[in-house]
C-alpha positions in Angstrom: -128.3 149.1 228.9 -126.2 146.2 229.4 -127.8 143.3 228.1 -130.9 141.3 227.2 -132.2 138.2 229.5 -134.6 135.0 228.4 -136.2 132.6 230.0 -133.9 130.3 231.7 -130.4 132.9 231.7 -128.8 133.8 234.6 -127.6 137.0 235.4 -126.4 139.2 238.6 -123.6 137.7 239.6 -121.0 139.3 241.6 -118.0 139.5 242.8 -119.0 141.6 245.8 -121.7 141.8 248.2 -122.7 145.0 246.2 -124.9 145.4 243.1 -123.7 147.6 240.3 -126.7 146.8 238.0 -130.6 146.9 238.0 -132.9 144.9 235.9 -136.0 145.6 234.2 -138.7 143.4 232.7 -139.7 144.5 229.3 -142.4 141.8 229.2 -143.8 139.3 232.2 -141.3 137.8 233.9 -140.9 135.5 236.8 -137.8 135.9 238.5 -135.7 132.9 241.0 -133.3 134.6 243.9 -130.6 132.2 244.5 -128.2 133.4 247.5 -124.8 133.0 246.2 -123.4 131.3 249.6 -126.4 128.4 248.2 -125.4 128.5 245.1 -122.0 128.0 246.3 -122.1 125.2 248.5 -124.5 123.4 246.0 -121.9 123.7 243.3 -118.9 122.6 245.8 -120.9 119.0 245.7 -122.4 118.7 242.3 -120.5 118.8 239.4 -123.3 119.2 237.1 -124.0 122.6 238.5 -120.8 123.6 239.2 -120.3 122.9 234.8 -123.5 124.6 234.3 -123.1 127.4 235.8 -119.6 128.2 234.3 -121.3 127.1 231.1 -123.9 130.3 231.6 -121.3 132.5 233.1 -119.1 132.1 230.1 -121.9 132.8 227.8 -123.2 135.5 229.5 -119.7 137.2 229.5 -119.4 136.5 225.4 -122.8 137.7 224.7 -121.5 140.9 225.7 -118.0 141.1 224.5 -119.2 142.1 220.8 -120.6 145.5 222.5 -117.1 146.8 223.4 -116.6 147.7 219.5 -120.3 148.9 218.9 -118.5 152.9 218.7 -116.5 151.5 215.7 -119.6 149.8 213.8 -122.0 151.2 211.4 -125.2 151.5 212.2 -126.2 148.3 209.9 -123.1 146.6 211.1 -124.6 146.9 215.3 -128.2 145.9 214.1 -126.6 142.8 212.1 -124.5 142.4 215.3 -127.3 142.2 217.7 -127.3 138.7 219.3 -130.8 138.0 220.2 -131.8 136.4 217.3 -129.4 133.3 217.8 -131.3 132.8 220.7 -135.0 133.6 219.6 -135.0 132.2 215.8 -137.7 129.6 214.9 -139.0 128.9 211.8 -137.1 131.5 210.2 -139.0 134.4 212.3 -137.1 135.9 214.7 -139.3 137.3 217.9 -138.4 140.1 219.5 -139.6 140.5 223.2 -138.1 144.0 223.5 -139.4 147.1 222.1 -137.5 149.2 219.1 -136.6 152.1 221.6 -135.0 149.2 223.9 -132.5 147.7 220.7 -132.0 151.5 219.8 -130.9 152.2 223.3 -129.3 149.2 223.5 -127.2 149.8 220.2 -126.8 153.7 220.5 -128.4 154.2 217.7 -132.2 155.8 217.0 -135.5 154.1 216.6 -135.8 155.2 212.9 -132.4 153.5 212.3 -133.0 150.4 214.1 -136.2 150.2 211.8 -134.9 150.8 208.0 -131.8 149.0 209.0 -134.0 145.4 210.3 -135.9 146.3 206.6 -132.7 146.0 205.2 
């Protein structure tokens, strides 16, 4: 599992005509296809999108970076790591759309561990 998406992320972009990922919903989703040629020309004229999408790019690619050192973490260290809350925090709940077994799989860790470790 690579990563988590919201409402409103962008994800799937390439760097060849070819997909190395899938994607799977863990709750109702509605989902935009943008070709990238559109995209493309779009962005060669507007500024705005060109900066936005850089913008989501970038974040998308830091999002992930913290995984690389997951193997080196403890298990309470990867929970406290896990970057969805940033996103999903308000009023001091945090919501999680995904399932225990998705942030264990997500984490490398097991269900049981994700659980006494969020108690913690």
């Amino acid at each position: 599992m690579g990563a988590f998406y919201l409402a409103g992320d962008i994800f799937g972009f390439e760097n060849s005509g070819v997909h190395r990922f899938t994607a799977e919903a863990v709750t109702q989703s509605t989902l935009r296809l943008i070709k990238r040629h559109t995209l493309d020309a779009i962005a060669q004229t507007d500024v705005v999108v060109w900066r936005t999408l850089l913008s989501m790019n970038t974040a998308n690619a830091a999002r992930g970076e913290p995984n690389v050192l997951l193997g080196r973490k403890t298990a309470l260290e990867r929970v406290a790591a896990f970057e969805m809350d940033a996103r999903l925090i308000a009023a001091n709940v945090i919501s999680l759309p995904m399932s225990r077994r998705d942030i264990a799989d997500y984490l490398g860790l097991t269900i049981e561990t994700v659980s006494r470790a969020v108690s913690q």
